[in-house]
N, C-alpha and C positions, 0 to 999 in steps of 0.2 A: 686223142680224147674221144670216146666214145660211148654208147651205150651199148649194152650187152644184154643178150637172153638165151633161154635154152630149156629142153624137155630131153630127160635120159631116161631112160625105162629097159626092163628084161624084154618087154613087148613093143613093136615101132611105133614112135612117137609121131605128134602129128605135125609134119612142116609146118600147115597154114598156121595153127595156133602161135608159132613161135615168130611168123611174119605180121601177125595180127601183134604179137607183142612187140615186136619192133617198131612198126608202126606207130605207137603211142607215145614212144621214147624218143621219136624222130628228131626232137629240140635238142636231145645228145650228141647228137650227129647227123647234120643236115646236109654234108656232104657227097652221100653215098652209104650201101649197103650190101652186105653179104649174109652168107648162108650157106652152111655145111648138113648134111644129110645123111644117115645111115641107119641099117635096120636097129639101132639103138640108143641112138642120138639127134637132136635139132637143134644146132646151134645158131644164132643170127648175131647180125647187130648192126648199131650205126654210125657214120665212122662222122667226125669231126677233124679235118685233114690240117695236121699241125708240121710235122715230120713225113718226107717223100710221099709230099701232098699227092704228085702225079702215081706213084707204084705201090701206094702204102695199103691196098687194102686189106680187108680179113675176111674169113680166115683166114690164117697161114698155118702154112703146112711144113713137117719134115721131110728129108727128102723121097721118104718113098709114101707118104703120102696117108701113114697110120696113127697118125696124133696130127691132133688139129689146134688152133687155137682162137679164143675170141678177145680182146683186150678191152676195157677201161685205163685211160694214166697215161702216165708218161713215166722209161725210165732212163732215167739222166746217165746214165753208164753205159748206153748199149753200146757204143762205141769203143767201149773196151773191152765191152763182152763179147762183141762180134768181130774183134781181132785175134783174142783169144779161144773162141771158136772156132773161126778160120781155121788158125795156128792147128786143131787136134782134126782137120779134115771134115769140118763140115762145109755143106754149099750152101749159101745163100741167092735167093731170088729179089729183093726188094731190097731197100736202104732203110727199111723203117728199124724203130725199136721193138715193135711188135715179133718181131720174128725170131731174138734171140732167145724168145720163151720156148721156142719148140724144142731147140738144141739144144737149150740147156736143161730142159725136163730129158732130151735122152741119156745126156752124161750124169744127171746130178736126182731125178727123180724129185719127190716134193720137197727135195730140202734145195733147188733150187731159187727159195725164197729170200734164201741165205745171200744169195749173190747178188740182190737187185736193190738199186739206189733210185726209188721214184715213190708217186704214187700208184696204184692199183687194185684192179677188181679183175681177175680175169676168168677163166675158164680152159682146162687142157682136157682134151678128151683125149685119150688110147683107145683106139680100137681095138687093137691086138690083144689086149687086157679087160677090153669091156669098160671101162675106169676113167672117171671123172675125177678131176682136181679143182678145186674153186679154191682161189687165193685171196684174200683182200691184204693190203698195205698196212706197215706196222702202226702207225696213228688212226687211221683210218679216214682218210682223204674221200676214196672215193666207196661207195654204198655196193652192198649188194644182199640180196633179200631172196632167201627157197624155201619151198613148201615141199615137201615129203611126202606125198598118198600112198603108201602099201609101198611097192616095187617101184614106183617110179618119183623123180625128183624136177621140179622146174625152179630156175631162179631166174632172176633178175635185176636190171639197176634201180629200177622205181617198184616201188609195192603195185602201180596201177598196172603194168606190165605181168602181174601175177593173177591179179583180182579179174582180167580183161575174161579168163576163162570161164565160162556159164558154169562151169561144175566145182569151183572154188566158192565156198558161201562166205559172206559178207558178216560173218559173225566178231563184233564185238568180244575184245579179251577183257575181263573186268579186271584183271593184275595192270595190265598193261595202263588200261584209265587210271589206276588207282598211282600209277608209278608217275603216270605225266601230270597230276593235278600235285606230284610234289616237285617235281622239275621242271616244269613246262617241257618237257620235252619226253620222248618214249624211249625208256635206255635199251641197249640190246641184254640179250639176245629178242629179247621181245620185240613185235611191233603190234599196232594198235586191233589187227584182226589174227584171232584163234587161228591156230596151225601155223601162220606164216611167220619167220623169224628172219631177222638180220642175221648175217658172220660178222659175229665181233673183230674190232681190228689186232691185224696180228696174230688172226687163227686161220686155218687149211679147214678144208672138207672133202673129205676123200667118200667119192660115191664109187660100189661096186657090188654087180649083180643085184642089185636093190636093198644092200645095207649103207650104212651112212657110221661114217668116223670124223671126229671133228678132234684138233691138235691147235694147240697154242707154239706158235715158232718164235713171238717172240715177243719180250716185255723190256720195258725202259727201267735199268738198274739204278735205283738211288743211293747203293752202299757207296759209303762216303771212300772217294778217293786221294793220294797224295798230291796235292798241288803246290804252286810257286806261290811267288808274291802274287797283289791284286795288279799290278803294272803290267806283270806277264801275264795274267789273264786276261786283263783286256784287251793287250794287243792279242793274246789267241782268240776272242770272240772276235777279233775287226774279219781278223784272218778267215775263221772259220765261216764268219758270215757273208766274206766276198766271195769266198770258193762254194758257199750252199746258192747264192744269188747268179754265180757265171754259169754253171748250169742248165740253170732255169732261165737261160737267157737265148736258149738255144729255139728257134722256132724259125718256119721258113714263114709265114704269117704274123702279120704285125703284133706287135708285143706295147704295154703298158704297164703301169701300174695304180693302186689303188692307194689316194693321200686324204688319211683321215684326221692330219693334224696332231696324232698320236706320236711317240717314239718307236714302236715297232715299223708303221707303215714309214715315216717318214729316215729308218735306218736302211731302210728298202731300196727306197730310193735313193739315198745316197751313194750306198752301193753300187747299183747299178749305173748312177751319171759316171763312178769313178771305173765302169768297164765298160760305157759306150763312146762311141765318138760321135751319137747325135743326140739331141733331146729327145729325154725317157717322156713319153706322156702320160701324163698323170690326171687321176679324176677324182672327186668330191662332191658331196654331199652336205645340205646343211640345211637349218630350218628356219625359218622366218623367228622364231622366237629364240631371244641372244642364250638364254642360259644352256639350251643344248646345239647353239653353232659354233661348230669349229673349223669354220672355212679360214677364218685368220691365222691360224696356225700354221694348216696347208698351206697358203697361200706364201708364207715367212718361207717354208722348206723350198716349192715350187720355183721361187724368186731367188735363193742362196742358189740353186742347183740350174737353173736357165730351162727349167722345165715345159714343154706343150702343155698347159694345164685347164682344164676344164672342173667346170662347177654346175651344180644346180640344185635347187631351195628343193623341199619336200612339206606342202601344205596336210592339215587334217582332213581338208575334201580329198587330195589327191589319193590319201591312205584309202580312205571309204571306197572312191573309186577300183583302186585295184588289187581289195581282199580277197576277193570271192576267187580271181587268178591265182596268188599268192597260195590260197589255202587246197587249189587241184595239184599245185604244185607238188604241192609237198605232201600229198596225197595222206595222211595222218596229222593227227591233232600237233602245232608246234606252236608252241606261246610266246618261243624271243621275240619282243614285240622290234626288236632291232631288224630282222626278216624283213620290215619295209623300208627302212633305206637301202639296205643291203640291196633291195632288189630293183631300187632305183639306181643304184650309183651301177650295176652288172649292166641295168639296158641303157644308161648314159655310155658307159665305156664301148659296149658293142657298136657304139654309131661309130667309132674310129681303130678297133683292134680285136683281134682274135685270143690275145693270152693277156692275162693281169698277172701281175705278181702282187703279193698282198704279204700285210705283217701276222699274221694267223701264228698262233705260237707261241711270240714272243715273251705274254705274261706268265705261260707254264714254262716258259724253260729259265727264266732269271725272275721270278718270284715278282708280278709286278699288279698283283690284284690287294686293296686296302685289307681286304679282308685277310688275309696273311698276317700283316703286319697285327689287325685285331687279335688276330685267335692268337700270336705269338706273345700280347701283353697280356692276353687272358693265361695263357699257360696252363698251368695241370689246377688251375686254383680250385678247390675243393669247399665251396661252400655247405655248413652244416646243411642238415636234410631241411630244417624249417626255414631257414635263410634264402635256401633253393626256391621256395615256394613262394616266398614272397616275390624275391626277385623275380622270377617268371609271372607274377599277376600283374608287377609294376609294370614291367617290360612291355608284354602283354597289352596293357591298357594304353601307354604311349605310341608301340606300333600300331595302331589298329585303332587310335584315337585323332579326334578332330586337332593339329597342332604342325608346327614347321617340318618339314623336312630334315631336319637337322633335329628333332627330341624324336622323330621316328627314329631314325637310325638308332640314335639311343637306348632307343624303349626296345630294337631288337636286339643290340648290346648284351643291356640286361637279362633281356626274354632267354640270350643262348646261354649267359652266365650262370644262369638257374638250372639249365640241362646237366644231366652227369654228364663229366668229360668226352665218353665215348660217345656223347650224341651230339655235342657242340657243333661239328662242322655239318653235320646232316642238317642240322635246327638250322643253321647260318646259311641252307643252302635249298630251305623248301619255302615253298609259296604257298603253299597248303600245310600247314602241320596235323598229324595224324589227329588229333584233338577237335580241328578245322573239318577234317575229311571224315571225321563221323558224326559228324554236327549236321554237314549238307547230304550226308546218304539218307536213302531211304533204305527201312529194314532188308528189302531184296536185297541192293547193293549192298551193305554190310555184311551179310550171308554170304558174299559171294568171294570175300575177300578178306575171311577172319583169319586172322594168324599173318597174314604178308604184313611183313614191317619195310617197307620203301626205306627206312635209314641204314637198312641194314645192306642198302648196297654201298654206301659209304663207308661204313665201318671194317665191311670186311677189306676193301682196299687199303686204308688208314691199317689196319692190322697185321696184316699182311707185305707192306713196306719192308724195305730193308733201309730205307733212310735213318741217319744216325742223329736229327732234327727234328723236330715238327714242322719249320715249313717246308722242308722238303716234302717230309711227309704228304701235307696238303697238296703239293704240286703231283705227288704222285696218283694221290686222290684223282684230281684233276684231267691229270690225262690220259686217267683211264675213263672218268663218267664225264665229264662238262665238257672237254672238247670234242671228245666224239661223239656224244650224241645230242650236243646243242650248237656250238659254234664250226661245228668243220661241215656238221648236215647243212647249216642254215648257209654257207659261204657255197657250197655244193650245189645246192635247189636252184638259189636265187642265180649264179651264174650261167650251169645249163641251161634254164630256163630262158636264156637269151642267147645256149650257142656259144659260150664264151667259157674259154679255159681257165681258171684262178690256181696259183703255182706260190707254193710258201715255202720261203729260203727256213725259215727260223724251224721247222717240221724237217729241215735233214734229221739224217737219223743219226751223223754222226755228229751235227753240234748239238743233238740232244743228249746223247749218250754223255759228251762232254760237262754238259750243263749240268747234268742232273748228278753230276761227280762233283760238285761245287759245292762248297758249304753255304748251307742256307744263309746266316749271317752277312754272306758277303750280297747278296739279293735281296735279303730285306735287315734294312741296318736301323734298328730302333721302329722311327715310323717313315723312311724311307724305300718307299719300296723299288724294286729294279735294280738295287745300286752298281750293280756289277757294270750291267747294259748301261747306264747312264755315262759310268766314268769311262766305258768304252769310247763312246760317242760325243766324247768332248770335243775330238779335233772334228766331229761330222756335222753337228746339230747346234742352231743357236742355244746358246746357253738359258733362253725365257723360254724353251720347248723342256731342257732339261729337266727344269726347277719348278713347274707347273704340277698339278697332281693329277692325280688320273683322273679322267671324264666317260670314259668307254664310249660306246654309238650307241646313248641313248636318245629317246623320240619323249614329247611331250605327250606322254599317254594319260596320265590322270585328266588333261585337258581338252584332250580328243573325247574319252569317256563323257565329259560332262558337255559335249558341244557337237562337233561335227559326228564323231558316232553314238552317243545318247539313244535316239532313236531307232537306228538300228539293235544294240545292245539290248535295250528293251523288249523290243518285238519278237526277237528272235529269243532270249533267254527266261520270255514266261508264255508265253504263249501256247496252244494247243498240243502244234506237236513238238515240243520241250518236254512241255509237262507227262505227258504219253511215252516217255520214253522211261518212267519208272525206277529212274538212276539220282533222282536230285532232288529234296524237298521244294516244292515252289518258297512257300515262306522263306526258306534261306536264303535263296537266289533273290528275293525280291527285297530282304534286310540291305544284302549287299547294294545292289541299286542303291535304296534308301539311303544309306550309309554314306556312299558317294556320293549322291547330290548334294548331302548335307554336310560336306566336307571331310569327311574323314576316308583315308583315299586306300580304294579297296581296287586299284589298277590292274593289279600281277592279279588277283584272283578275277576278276571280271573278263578281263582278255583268256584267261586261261579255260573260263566256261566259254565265252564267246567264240575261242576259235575253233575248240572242241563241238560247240553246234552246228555253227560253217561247217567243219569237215563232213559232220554225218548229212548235212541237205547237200553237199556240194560232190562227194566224194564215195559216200557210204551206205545211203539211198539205194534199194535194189533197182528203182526205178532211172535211177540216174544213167545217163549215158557218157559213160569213160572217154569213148571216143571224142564224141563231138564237147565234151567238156577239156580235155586236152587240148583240145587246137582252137578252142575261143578264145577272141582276144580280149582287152581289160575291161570289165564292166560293175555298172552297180548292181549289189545283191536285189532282186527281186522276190526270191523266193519264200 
């Protein structure tokens, strides 16, 4: 595990810059560092010593020493790779996994993407060809982000590692904004500053002579396949899921796992107690307030399994204290307000291990999100046009009205059942609706962003399916937008950020492959969601973990907004330079406030402004300093 950077160019590139980028990412890899050099190339990076901790460094070389390579990942196969490379006469120098990237790019060229069973980000340079390869992993585990000037190309694993360069400018994308205030999060290809883009997962980037190609190698098929009884599919999930979990069990550096009391994490660990011969250590998160703690759950697994198991609570002071770290991290606006335990339970586990294993996944591969189960009772229903309307105002006034938690969900029921079909899951799926997002623009903003429709990155994946269901359908949705650029970035940030590798059996590629061969029905059976994964997991999991419904990791944030971060949210979301920034009516921002105090709970949109301000004083500021805000430790915002 590591972090990676680099500068290719027809003209030579400048070393320092690319050791100045290293340098930032050093929480990547704080083990050690390398660095390749040639009149067309700068490749660095920082290594995180999991695999032949003692000889594993990078780059690595072929044998004559004209492709070079830099990693991000792990991949789980190299050991069969590197026998069967052997096998056709190559030499190897090190025992890492890193190194079968070289030989395999000389027998197999870019489609040695084909061959590899991990996560990754890497980088292959030829010299001989002048030609750069940037890879990322089929899900998209681990990040990687280039900028393109004229003839020459630099990437990166963090955006700050881009932005470090004085001649990169600090410009605001207004698509980009306009995409995260309906996702909380910045989908790719885009990221939150002009020029600079993500590689979506599961695409190549072929740089050569200072032209740029970019190829999709590979997408998760949901055309529906022949299968057995559900008996024999569950034991093929027990099966598939021990053999994605042995794997990732491979580490010379202590290894853990991550128990959220859920059934993905706590299938994790079952797994794994049934391939070690000592206690897996486990770690947890929970919160002073019972409706979102689920330490007792953990605690039932931890206790069936004879697990090391560790805990620790997460107060609203404690959140306030370590946003302002939270949001350099992730160096762009990210709204999962789950980001904050995620990144408490990442530096609780780093006080005792180097690798988690985590249940990351498991909802998109056996259908286990409520909303599933909703859109699937809502179906293709076709309310007349004037029925549409109303239902979307009732809807509407219940979301977004003073009332329980339970007629909100309701009111957004209604609010999506008023959408034409084709916009249903987009509507069930933004925090902003386009209606909302021209409401808070000012005319500038509006100008700047006429014609982008943000649902329409949903639709076109929803259309584009081959699933022979709708919830597959949705699943496929899913793992193209919501886990890669909200839950696999947010598990990504928050773990580097303490040095610490996080590894997901349920993200193999091949019990996804499998999964997504599965008839929806059998995943979500009425309003059962999971069901597949459930009945897998009878001989593994107490049966009061089964039959429990889903809770996800979420945080009391309507209650944080109105108490311990109040004050902040305020100061920071009307004030001088808020208002100066010419992107947000004050009056809107200051309803919402309003709104909230007086109960009607405007959370997801006030954190979504709120972290998006944090980013620009903390991250986005020309005055800001990348560096020395990188390597400060947790504090309160002052600024």
């Amino acid at each position: 595990m590591c972090g990676v950077a680099g500068i290719v160019s027809t003209s030579p590139p400048d070393p320092e810059q690319v050791r100045v980028m290293c340098r930032l990412i050093a929480h990547r890899g704080p083990d050690g560092e390398g660095y390749h050099t040639d009149a067309n190339a700068a490749l660095g990076m920082r290594r995180l010593a999991i695999i032949d901790v003692a000889g594993g460094g990078q780059p690595v070389y072929n044998e004559d020493g004209t492709v070079a390579a830099v990693f991000n990942g792990e991949i789980y196969n190299f050991a069969e790779l590197r026998e069967r490379l052997t096998g056709r006469g190559h030499r190897f120098t090190t025992d890492s996994d890193t190194e079968v990237l070289v030989h395999l790019y000389e027998d197999h060229g870019e489609d040695l993407v084909g061959h590899l069973r991990g996560m990754f980000a890497f980088a292959i340079w030829d010299a001989a060809r002048r030609r750069l390869l940037l890879a990322r992993d089929r899900v998209g585990k681990k990040p990687l982000y280039y900028r393109q000037a004229g003839a020459s190309l630099s990437f990166a694993s963090e955006l700050k590692a881009l932005v470090a360069d004085p001649s990169v400018p600090r410009e605001l994308d207004p698509v980009a904004l306009h995409h995260y205030l309906t996702y909380q999060y910045v989908p790719a290809p885009w990221s939150i500053y002009r020029g600079i883009r993500k590689l979506p997962p599961g695409h190549l980037l072929v740089w050569q002579e200072g032209e740029v190609r970019l190829r999709r190698y590979w997408k998760l098929d949901f055309t529906p396949q022949p299968v057995g009884c559900e008996q024999e599919a569950a034991e093929r999930a027990r099966q598939l899921l021990l053999d994605a979990t042995r794997v990732r069990m491979v580490s010379e550096r202590p290894l853990g796992a991550f128990l959220s009391g859920g059934i993905d994490s706590s299938a994790v660990v079952a797994a794994m107690a049934r391939l070690s011969d000592q206690p897996v250590k486990t770690f947890c998160i929970g919160f002073d307030d019972q409706r979102y703690d689920e330490r007792s759950y953990a605690a039932s697994v931890a206790r069936r399994y004879g697990t090391d198991h560790h805990e620790s609570v997460v107060a609203g002071s404690a959140a306030l204290e370590i946003l302002p770290t939270v949001t350099r991290h992730f160096d762009e606006p990210f709204a999962d307000s789950s980001a904050i335990p995620s990144f408490f339970v990442a530096e609780l586990s780093r006080q005792h291990v180097t690798v988690v294993l985590n249940g990351d996944g498991g909802d998109e591969c056996f259908g286990g999100y409520r909303r599933y189960a909703f859109m699937k009772r809502v179906g293709r229903m076709q309310p007349p046009d004037p029925l549409r309307g109303v239902l979307s105002r009732i809807g509407s006034a219940l979301a977004q009205g003073r009332s329980t938690p339970r007629l909100r969900r309701v009111g957004r029921g209604l609010r999506v059942l008023g959408e034409a079909p084709q916009h249903r899951y987009a509507s069930l799926m933004s925090y902003f609706t386009s209606e909302a997002k021209d409401s808070l623009y000012t005319k500038a903003m509006q100008e700047q962003v006429v014609g982008v429709d943000s649902y329409e990155l949903v639709r076109q994946v929803f259309d584009a399916s081959r699933a022979g269901e709708d919830v597959n359908r949705l699943m496929d949705v899913d793992v193209n937008t919501y886990l890669p650029g909200d839950l696999l970035v947010k598990v990504d940030i928050t773990t580097m950020a303490h040095s610490l590798e996080a590894r997901s059996p349920f993200l193999d590629h091949h019990l996804m492959e499998w999964a997504a061969g599965q008839p929806g029905r059998r995943k979500v059976d009425g309003q059962v969601t999971k069901a597949l994964l459930k009945k897998a997991m009878i001989p593994w999991l107490p049966s009061e973990l089964l039959s429990r419904p889903k809770a996800g990791f979420g945080v009391p944030l309507a209650d944080w907004l109105r108490c311990e971060l109040r004050p902040l949210a305020f100061d920071l979301l009307t004030d001088r330079t808020a208002r100066s920034r010419g992107l947000f009516r004050p009056e809107v921002v200051r309803q919402l406030l309003q709104d909230h105090d007086e109960g009607r709970d405007r959370s997801n949109q006030l954190w979504s402004l709120l972290q998006f301000e944090l980013w620009q004083r903390t991250c986005a500021e020309p005055s800001s300093d990348t560096t020395a805000a990188a390597a400060q430790p947790a504090q309160g915002f002052r600024g």
